[in-house]
N, C-alpha and C positions, 0 to 999 in steps of 0.2 A: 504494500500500500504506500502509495507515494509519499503520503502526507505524513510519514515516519522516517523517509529519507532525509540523512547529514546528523539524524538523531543517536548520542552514545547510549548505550544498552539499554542503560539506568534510566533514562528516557523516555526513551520506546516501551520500555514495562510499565513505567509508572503510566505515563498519555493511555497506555492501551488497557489498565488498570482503569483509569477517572472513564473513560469512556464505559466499558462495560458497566461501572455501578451505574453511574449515569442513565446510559440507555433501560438497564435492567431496572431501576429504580422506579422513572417514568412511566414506562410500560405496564410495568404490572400495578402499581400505580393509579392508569386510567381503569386499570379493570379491578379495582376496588380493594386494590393490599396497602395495609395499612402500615408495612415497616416502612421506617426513616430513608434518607440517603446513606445516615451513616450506621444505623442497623443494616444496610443491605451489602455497605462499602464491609462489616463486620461479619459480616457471614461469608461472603465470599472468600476474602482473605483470610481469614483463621478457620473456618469451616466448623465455625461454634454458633450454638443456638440463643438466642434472645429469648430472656424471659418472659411469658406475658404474652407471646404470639403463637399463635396455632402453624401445627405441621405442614398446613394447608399453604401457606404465607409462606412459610421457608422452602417447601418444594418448589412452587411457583418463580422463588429470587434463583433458585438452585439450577431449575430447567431452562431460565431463560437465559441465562449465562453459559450454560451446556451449548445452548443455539448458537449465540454468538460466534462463538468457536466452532462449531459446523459453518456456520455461515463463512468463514473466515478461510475454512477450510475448500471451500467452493471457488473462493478467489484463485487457488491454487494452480486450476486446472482450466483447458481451453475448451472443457467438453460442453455442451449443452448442458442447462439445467432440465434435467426431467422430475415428471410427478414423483419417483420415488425420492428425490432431493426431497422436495416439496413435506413426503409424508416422513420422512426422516428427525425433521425440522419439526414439526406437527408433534413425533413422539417424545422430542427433547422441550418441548412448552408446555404440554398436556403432561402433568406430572400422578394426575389421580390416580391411587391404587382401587378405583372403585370401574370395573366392568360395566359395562353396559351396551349391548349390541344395539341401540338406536341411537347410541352415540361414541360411534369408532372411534378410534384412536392413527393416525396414521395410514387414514383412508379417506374418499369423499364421503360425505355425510348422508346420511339413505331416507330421511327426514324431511318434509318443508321447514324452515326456518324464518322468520322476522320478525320485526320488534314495534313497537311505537315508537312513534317520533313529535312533535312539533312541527308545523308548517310555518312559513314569516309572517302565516299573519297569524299567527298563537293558535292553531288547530289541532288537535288530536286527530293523527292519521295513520294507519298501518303498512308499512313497508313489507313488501315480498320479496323475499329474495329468489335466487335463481331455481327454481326445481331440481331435485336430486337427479333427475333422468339427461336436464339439458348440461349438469356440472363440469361432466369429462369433456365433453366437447367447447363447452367456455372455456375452460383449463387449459387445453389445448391452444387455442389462439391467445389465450391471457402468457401461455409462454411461450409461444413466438414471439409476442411484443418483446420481454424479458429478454432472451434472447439475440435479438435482433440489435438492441438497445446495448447488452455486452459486448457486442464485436465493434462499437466504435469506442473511440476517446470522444470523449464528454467535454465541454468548457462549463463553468458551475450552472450557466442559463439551462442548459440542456438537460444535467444532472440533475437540477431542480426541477424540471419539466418530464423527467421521465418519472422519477420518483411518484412526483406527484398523479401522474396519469395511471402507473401501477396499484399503488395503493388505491385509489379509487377505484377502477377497477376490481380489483380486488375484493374491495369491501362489498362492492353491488354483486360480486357470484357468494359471496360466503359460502364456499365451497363445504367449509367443515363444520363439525355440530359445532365444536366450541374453540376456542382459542383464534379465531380470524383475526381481532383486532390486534394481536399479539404478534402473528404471521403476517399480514400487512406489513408493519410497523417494521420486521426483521429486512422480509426476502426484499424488497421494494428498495433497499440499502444498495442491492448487489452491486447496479451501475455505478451507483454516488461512490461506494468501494474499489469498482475496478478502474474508473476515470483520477483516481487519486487522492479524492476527498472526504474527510471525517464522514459519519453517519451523521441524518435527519436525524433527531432525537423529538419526537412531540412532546414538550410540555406539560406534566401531568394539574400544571397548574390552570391550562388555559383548555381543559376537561372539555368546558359548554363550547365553547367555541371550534370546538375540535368536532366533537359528535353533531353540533349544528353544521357545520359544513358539510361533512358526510351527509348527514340525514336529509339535506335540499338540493343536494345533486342527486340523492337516490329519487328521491320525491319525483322531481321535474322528470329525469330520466326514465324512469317508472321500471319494471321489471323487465333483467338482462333474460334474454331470450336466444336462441340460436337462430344464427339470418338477421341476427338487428345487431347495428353498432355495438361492440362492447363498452365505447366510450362516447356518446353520444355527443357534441359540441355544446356548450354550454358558456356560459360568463361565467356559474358557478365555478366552473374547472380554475380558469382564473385566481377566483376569490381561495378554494383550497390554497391553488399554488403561493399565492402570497402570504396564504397562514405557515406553510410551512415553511416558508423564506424566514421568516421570523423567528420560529423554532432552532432552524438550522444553527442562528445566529450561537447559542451556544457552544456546541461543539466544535466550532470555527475558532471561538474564543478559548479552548481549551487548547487548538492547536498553535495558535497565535503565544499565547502564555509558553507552554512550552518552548516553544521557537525561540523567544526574546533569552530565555534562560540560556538555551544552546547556545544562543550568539552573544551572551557574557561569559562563557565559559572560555569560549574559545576569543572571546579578544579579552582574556584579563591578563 
């Protein structure tokens, strides 16, 4: 990863250390775990448990750091990502020890799935996501884009703009019974990774604003279907893109930070 190059060892581990709590933090985060940054910075690094938090919380910081490093591990190679990447990924974020055949692990989902939402003008509405039967073949063009998107070099506009079209995407097939928002937030890195620069981190703080943008591109967009745009053109698309321009801005700043250090080391 580029954005690690001119970096001495000490560096490199610590940047790629703030980054994983960070990303792991946030993430699991939006989907409602209540350890700290530095309870999760704490479990990772010592691989000891916090008082007071359920098993449920620590699996969660434990699998999604697992991912990272698969993820990390994918940069690796020039091969296509395929579905089994995909459900690889899915069984390192999905930490439940609890079975359940209507809700796989490391497969597409066999389920209809969707949630309520809010519309802009304050409405209660129900979002459908993609049908179990139309998944494999969304999937299928959801990674070609991916795909297609790795074999170039990225400038950060592009990188921004794939990310963002990914992740959306994505969200609108919710391919899996659980953890999508978590797998979004990972594989949709790939390019931002192989182009040279820090990971998108979303903000677990800016929660409404995150799940409102999702939730009014799905809206307008309506239900992903086979034979219909996967990414239909919208302003919305836009407005994500911008939110997550803003998000970025952290993990930019962590690369920056470290940078300045490198270059007092080396002119002291």
């Amino acid at each position: 990863m580029k954005f690690l190059d001119g970096l001495d060892n000490d560096l490199r581990i610590a940047l790629l250390a703030q980054l994983r709590d960070l990303w792991t933090h946030n993430s699991t985060a939006l989907e409602g775990n209540t350890l700290t940054l530095g309870e999760t910075a704490f479990i990772l690094s010592e691989g000891l448990t916090v008082s007071g938090k359920s098993l449920r919380e620590h699996q969660e910081v434990a699998g999604h750091a697992c991912a990272i490093k698969l993820l990390y591990g994918l940069l690796k190679h020039d091969n296509p990502i395929t579905e089994s990447d995909l459900f690889s990924l899915h069984r390192a974020v999905q930490t439940s020890v609890v079975i359940d055949i209507f809700q796989p692990i490391g497969a597409w989902k066999c389920e209809p799935n969707g949630t309520y939402a809010l519309t802009l003008e304050n409405k209660q509405t129900f979002i459908d996501y993609a049908t179990p039967a139309n998944v494999p073949i969304l999937m299928i063009e959801w990674l070609a884009m991916l795909n297609s998107a790795l074999k170039k070099s990225l400038d950060e506009t592009e990188a921004l703009k794939i990310y963002s079209d990914l992740h959306l995407a994505f969200v609108r097939i919710h391919p899996f019974a659980d953890g999508n928002g978590r797998m979004a937030r990972l594989i949709a890195n790939l390019p931002v990774l192989k182009s040279g620069f820090p990971p998108i981190l979303i903000d677990r703080n800016k929660r409404r604003d995150y799940l409102l943008n999702l939730s009014t591109y799905d809206i307008e967009a309506g239900q992903a279907k086979v034979g219909q745009p996967l990414l239909p053109e919208s302003k919305l698309k836009n407005n994500f893109q911008e939110f997550c321009r803003e998000c970025w801005q952290a993990s930019l700043n962590l690369v920056t930070e470290i940078g300045s250090r490198q270059y007092a080391r080396s002119h002291s």
